[in-house]
PQR file of N, CA, C, O and H, with PARSE charges and radii, in Angstrom:
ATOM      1  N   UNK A   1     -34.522 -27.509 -29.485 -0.4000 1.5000
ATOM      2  CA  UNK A   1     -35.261 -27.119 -28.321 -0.0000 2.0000
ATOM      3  C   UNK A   1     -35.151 -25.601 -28.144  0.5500 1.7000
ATOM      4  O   UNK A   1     -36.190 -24.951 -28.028 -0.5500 1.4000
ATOM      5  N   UNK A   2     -34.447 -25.244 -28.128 -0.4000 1.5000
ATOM      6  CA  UNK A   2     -33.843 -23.832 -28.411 -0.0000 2.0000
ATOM      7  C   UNK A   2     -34.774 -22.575 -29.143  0.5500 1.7000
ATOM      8  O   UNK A   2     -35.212 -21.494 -28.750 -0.5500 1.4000
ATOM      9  H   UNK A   2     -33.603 -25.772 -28.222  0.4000 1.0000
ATOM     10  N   UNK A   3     -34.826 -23.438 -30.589 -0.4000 1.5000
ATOM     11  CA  UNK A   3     -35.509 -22.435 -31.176 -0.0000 2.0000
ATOM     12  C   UNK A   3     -36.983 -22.802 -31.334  0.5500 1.7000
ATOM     13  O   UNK A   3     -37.603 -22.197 -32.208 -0.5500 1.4000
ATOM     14  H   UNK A   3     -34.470 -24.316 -30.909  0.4000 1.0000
ATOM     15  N   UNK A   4     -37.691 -23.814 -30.520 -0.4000 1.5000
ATOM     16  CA  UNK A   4     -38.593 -24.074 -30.176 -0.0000 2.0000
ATOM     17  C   UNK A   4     -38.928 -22.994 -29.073  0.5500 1.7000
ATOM     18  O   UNK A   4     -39.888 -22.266 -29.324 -0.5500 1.4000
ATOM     19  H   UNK A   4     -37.187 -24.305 -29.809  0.4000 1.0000
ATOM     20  N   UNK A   5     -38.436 -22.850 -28.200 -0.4000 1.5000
ATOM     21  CA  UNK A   5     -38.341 -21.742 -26.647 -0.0000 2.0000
ATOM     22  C   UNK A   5     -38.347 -20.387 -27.784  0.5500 1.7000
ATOM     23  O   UNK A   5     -39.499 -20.054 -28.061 -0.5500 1.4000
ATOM     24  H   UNK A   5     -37.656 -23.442 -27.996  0.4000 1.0000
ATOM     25  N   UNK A   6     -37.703 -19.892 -28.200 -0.4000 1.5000
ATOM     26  CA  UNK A   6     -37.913 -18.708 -29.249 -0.0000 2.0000
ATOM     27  C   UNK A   6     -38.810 -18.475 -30.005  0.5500 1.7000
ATOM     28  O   UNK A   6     -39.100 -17.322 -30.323 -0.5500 1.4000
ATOM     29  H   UNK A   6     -36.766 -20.162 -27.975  0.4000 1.0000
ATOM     30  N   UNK A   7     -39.619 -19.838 -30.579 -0.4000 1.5000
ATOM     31  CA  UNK A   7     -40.995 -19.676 -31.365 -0.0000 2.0000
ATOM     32  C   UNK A   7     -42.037 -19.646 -30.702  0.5500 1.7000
ATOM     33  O   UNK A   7     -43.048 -19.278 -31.300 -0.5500 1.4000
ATOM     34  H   UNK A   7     -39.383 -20.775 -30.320  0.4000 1.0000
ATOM     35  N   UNK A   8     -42.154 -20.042 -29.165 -0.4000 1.5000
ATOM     36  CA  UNK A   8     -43.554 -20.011 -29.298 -0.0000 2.0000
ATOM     37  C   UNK A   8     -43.253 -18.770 -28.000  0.5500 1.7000
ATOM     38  O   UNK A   8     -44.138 -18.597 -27.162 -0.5500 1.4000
ATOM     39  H   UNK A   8     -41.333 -20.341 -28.680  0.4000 1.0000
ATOM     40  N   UNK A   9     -42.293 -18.169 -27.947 -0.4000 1.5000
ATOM     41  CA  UNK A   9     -42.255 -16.572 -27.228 -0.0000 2.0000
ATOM     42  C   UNK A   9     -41.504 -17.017 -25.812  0.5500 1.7000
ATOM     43  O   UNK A   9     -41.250 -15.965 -25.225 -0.5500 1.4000
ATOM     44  H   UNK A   9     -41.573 -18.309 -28.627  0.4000 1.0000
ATOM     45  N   UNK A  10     -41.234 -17.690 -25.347 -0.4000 1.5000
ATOM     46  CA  UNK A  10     -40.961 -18.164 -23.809 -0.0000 2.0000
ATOM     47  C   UNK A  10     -39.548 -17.291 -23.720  0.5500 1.7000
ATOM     48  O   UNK A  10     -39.334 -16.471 -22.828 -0.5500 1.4000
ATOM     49  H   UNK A  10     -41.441 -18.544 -25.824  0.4000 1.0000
ATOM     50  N   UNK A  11     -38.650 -17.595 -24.757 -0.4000 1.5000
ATOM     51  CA  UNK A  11     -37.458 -17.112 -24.206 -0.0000 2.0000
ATOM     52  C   UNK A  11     -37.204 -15.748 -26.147  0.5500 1.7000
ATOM     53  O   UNK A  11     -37.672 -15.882 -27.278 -0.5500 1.4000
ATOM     54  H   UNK A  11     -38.824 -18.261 -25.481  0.4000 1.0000
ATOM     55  N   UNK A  12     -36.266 -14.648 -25.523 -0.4000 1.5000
ATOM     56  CA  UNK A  12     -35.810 -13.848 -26.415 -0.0000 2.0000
ATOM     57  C   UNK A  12     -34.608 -14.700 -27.378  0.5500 1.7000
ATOM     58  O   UNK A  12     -34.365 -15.871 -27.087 -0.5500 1.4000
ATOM     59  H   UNK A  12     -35.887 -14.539 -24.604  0.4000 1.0000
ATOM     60  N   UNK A  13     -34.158 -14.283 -28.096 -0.4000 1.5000
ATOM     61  CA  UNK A  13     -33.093 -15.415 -28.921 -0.0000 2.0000
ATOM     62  C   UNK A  13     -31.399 -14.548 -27.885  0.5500 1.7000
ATOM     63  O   UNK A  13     -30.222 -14.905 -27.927 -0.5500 1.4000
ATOM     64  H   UNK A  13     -34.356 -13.331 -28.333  0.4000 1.0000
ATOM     65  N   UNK A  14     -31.868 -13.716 -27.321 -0.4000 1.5000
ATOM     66  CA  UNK A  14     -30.578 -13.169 -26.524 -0.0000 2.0000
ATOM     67  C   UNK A  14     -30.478 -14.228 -25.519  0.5500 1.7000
ATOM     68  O   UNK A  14     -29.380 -14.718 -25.257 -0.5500 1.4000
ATOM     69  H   UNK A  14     -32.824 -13.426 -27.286  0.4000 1.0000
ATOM     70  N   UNK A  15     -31.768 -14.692 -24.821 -0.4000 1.5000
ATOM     71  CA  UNK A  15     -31.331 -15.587 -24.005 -0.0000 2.0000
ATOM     72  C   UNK A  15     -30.667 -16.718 -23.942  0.5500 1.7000
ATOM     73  O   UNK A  15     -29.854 -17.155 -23.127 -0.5500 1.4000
ATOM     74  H   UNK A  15     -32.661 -14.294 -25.033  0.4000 1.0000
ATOM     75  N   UNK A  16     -31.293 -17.291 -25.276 -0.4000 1.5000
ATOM     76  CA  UNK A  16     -30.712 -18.466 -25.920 -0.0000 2.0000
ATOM     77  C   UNK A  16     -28.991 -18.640 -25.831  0.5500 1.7000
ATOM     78  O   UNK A  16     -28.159 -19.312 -25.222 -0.5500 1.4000
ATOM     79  H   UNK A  16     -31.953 -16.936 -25.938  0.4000 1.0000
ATOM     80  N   UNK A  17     -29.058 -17.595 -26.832 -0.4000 1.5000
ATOM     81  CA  UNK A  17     -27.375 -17.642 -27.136 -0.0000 2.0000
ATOM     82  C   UNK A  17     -26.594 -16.776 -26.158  0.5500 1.7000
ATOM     83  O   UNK A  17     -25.651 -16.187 -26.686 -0.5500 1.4000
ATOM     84  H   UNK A  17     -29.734 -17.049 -27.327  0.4000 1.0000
ATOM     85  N   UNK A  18     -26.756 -16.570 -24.915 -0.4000 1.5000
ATOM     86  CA  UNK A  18     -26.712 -16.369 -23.446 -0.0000 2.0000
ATOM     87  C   UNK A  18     -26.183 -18.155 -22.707  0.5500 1.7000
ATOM     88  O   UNK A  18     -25.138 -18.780 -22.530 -0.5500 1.4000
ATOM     89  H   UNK A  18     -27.523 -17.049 -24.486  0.4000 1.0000
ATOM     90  N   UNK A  19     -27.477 -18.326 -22.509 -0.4000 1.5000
ATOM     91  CA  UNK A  19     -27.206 -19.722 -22.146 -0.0000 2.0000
ATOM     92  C   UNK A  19     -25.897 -20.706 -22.972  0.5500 1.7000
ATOM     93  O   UNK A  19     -24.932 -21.210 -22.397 -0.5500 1.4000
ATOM     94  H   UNK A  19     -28.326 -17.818 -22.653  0.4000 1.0000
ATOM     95  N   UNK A  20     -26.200 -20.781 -24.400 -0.4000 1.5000
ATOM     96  CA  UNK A  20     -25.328 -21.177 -24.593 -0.0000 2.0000
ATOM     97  C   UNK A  20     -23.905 -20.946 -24.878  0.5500 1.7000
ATOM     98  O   UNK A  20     -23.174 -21.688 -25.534 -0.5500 1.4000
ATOM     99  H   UNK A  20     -26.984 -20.371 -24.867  0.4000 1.0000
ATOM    100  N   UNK A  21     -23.640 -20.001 -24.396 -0.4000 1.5000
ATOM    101  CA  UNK A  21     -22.222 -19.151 -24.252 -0.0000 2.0000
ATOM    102  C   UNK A  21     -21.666 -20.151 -22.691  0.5500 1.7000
ATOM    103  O   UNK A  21     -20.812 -21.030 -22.574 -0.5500 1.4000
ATOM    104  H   UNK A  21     -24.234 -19.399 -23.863  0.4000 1.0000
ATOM    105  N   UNK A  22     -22.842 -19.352 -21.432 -0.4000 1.5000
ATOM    106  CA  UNK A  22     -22.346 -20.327 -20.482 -0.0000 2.0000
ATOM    107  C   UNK A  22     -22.232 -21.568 -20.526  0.5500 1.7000
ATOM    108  O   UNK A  22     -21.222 -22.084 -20.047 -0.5500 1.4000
ATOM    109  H   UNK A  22     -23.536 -18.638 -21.527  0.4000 1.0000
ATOM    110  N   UNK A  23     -23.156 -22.286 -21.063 -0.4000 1.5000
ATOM    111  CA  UNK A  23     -23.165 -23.771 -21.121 -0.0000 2.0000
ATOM    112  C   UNK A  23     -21.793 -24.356 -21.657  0.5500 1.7000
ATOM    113  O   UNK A  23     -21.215 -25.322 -21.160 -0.5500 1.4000
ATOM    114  H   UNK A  23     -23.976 -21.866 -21.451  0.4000 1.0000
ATOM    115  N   UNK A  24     -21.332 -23.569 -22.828 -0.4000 1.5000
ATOM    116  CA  UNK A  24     -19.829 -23.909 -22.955 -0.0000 2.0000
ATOM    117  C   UNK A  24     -18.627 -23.647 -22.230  0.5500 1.7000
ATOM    118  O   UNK A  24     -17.688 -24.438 -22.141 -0.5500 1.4000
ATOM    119  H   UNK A  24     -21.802 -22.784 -23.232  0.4000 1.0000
ATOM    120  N   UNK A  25     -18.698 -22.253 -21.598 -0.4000 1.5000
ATOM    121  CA  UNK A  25     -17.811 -21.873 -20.393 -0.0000 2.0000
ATOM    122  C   UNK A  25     -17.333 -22.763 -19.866  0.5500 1.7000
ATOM    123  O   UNK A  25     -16.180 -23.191 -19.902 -0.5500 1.4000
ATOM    124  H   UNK A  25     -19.461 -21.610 -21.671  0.4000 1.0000
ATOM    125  N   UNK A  26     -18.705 -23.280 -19.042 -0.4000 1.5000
ATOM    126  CA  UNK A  26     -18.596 -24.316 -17.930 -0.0000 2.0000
ATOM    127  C   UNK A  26     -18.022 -25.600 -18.353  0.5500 1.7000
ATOM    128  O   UNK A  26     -17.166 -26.169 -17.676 -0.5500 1.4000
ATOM    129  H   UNK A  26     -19.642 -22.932 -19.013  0.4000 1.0000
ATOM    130  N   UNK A  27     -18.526 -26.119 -19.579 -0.4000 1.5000
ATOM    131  CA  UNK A  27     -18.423 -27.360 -19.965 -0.0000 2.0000
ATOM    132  C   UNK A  27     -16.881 -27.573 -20.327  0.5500 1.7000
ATOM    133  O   UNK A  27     -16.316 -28.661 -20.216 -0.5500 1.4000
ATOM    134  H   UNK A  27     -19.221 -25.657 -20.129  0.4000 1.0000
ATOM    135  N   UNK A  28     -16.205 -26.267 -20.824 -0.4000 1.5000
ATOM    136  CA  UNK A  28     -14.966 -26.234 -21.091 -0.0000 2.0000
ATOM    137  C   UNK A  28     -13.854 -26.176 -19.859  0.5500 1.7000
ATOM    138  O   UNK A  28     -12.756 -26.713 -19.712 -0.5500 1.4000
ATOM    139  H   UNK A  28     -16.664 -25.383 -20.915  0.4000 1.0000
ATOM    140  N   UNK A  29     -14.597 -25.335 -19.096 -0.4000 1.5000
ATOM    141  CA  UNK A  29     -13.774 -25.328 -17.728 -0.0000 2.0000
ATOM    142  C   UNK A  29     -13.629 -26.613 -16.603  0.5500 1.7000
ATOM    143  O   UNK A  29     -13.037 -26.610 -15.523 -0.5500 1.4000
ATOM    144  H   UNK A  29     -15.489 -24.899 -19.216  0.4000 1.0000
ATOM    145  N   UNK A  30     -14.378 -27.683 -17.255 -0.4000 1.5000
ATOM    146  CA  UNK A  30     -15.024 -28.722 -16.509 -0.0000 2.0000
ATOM    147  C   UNK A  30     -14.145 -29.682 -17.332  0.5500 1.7000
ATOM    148  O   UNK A  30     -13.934 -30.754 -16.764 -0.5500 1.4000
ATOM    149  H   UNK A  30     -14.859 -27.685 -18.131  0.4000 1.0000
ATOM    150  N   UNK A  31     -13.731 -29.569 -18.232 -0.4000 1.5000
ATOM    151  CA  UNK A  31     -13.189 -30.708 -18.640 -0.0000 2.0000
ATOM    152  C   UNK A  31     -11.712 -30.220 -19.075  0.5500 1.7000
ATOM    153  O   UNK A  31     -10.891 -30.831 -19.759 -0.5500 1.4000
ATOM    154  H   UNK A  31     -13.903 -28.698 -18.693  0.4000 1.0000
ATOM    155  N   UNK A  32     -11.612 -28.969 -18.496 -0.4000 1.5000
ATOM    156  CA  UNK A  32     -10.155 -28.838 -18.520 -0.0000 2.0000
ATOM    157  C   UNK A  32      -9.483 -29.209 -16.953  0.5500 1.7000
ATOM    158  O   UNK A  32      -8.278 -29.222 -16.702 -0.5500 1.4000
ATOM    159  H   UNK A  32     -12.279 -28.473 -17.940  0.4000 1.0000
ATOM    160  N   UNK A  33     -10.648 -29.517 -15.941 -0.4000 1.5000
ATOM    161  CA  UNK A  33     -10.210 -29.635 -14.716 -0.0000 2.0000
ATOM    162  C   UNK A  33      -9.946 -31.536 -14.281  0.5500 1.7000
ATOM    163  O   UNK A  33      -9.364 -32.205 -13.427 -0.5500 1.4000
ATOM    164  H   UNK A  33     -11.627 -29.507 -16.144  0.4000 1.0000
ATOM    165  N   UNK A  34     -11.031 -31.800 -15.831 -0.4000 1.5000
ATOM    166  CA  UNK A  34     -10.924 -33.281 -15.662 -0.0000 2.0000
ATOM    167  C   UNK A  34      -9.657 -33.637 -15.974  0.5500 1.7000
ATOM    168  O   UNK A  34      -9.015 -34.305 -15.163 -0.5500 1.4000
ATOM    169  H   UNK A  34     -11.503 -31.257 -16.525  0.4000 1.0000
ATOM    170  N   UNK A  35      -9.107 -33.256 -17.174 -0.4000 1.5000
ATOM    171  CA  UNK A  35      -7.524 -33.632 -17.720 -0.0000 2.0000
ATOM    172  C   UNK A  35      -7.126 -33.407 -16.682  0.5500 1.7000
ATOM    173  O   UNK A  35      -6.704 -34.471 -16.229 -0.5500 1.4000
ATOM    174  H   UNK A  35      -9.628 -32.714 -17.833  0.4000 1.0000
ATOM    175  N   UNK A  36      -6.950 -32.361 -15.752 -0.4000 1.5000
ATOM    176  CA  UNK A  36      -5.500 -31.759 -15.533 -0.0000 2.0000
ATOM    177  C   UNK A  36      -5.645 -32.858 -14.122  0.5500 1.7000
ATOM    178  O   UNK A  36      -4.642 -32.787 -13.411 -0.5500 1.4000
ATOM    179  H   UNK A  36      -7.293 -31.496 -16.120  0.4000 1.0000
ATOM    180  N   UNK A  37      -6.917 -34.035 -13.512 -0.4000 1.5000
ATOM    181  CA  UNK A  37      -6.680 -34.388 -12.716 -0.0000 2.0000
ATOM    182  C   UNK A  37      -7.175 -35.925 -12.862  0.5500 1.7000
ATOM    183  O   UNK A  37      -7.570 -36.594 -11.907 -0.5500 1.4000
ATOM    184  H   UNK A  37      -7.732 -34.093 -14.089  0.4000 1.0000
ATOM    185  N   UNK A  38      -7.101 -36.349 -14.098 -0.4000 1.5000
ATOM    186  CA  UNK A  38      -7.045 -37.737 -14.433 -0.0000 2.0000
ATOM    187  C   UNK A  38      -5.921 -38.807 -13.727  0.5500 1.7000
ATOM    188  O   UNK A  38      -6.077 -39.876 -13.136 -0.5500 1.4000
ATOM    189  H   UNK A  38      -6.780 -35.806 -14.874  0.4000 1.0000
ATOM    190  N   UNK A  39      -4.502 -37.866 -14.133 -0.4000 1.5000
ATOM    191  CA  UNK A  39      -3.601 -38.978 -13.690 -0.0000 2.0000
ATOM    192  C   UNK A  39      -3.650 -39.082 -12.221  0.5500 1.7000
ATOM    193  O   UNK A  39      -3.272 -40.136 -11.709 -0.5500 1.4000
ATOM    194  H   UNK A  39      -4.375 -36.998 -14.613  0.4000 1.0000
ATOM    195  N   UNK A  40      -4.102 -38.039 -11.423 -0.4000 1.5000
ATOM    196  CA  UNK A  40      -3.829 -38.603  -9.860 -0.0000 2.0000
ATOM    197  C   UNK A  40      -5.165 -39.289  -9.942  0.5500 1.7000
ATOM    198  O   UNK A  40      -5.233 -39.766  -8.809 -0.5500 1.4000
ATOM    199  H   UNK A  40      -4.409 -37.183 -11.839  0.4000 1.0000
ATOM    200  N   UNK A  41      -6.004 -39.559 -10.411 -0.4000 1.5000
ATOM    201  CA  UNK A  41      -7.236 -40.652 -10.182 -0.0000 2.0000
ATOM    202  C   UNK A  41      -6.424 -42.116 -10.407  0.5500 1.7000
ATOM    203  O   UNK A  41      -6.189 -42.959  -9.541 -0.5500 1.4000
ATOM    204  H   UNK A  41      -5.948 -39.172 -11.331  0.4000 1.0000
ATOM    205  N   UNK A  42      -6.054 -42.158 -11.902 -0.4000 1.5000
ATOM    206  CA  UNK A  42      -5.193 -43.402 -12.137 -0.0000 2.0000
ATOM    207  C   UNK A  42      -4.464 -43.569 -10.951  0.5500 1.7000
ATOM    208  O   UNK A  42      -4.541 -44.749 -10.610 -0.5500 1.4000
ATOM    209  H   UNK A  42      -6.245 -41.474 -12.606  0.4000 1.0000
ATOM    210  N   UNK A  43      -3.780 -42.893 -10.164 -0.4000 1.5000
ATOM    211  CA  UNK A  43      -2.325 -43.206  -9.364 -0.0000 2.0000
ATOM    212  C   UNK A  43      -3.036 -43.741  -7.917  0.5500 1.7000
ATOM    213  O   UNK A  43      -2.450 -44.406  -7.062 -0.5500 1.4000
ATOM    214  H   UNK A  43      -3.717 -41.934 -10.442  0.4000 1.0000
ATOM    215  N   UNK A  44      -4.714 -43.196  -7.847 -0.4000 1.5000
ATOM    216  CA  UNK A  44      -5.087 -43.974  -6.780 -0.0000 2.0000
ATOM    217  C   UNK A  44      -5.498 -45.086  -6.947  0.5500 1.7000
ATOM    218  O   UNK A  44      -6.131 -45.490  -5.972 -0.5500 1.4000
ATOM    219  H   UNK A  44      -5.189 -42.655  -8.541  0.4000 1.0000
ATOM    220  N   UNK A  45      -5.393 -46.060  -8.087 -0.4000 1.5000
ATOM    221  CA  UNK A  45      -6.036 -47.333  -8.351 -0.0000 2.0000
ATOM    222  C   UNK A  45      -5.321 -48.318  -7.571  0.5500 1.7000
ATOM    223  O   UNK A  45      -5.861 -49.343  -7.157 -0.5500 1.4000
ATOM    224  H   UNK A  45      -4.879 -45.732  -8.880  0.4000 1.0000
ATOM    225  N   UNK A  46      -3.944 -47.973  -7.338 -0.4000 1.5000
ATOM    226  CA  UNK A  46      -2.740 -49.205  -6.683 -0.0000 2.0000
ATOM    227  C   UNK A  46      -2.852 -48.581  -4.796  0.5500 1.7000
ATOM    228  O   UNK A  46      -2.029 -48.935  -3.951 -0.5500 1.4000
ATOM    229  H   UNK A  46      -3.505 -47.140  -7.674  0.4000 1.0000
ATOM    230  N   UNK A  47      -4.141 -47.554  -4.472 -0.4000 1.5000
ATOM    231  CA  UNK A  47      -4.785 -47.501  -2.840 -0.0000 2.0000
ATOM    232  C   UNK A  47      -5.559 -48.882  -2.601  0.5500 1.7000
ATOM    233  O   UNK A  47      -5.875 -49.928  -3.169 -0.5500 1.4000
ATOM    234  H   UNK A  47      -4.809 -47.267  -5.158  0.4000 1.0000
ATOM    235  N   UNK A  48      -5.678 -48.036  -1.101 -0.4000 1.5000
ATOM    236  CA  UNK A  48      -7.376 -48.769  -0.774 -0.0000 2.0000
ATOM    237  C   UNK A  48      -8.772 -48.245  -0.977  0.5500 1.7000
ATOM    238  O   UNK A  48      -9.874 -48.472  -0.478 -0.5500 1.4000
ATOM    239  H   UNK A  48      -5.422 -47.187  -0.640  0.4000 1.0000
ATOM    240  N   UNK A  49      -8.216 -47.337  -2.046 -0.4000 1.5000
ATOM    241  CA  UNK A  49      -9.464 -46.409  -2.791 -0.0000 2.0000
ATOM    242  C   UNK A  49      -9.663 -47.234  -3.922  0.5500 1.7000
ATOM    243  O   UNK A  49     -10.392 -46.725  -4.774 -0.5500 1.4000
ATOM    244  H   UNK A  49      -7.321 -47.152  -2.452  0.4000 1.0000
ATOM    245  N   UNK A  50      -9.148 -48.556  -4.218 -0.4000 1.5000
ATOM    246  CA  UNK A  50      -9.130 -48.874  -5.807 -0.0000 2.0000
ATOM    247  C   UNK A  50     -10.589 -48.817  -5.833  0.5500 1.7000
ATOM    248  O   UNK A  50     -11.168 -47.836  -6.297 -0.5500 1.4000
ATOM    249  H   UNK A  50      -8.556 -48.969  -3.526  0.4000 1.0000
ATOM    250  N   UNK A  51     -11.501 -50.305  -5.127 -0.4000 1.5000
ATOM    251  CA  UNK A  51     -13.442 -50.051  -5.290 -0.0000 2.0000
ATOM    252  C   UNK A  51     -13.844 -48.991  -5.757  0.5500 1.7000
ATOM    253  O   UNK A  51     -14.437 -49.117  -6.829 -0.5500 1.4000
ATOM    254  H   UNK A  51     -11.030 -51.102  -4.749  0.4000 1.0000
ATOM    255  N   UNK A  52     -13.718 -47.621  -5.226 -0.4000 1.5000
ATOM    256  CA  UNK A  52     -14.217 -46.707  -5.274 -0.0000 2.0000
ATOM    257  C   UNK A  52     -14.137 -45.827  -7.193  0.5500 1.7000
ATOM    258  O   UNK A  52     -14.897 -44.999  -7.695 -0.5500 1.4000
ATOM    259  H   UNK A  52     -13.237 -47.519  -4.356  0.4000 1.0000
ATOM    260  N   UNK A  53     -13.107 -46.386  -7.660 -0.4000 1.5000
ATOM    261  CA  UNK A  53     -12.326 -45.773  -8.411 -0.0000 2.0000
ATOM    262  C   UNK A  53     -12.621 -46.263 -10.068  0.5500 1.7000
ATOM    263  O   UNK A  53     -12.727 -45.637 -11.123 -0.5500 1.4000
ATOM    264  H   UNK A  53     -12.490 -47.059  -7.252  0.4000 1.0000
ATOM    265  N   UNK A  54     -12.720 -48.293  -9.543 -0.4000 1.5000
ATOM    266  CA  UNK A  54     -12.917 -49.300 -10.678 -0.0000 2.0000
ATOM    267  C   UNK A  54     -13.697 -48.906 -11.293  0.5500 1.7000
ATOM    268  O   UNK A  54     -14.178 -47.786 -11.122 -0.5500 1.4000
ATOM    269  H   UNK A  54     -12.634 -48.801  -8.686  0.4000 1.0000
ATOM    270  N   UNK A  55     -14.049 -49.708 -12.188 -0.4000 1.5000
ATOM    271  CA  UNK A  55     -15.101 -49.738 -13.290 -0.0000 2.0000
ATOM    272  C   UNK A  55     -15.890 -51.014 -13.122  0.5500 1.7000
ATOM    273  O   UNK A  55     -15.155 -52.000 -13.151 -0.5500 1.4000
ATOM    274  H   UNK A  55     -13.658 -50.618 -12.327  0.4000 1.0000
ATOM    275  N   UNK A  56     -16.939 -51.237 -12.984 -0.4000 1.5000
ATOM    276  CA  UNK A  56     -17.521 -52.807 -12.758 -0.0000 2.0000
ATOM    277  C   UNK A  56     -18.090 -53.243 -14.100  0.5500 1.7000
ATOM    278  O   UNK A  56     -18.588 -54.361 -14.226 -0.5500 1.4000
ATOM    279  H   UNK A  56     -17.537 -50.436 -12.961  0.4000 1.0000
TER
END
């Protein structure tokens, strides 16, 4: 998709690999926030938050 947006002129290839610089930032910073707060999710399963929490 990317270099589709670059061929037919819409975006510069700076933008591209712009975007995807952030897109990893985030994605990395996002799932370093998930680890670091997994286990207090687990530790609310034995609440009265379990519903909220399960898996159906």
């Amino acid at each position: 998709m990317a270099a589709s947006r670059v061929w037919i002129g819409v975006h510069y290839p700076h933008d591209v690999a712009l975007g995807l610089a952030v897109g990893a930032a985030v994605a990395w910073a996002l799932m370093a926030a998930v680890r670091r707060t997994a286990p207090r999710a687990e530790g609310l399963r034995a609440t009265r938050l379990r519903p909220l929490l399960a898996r159906r």
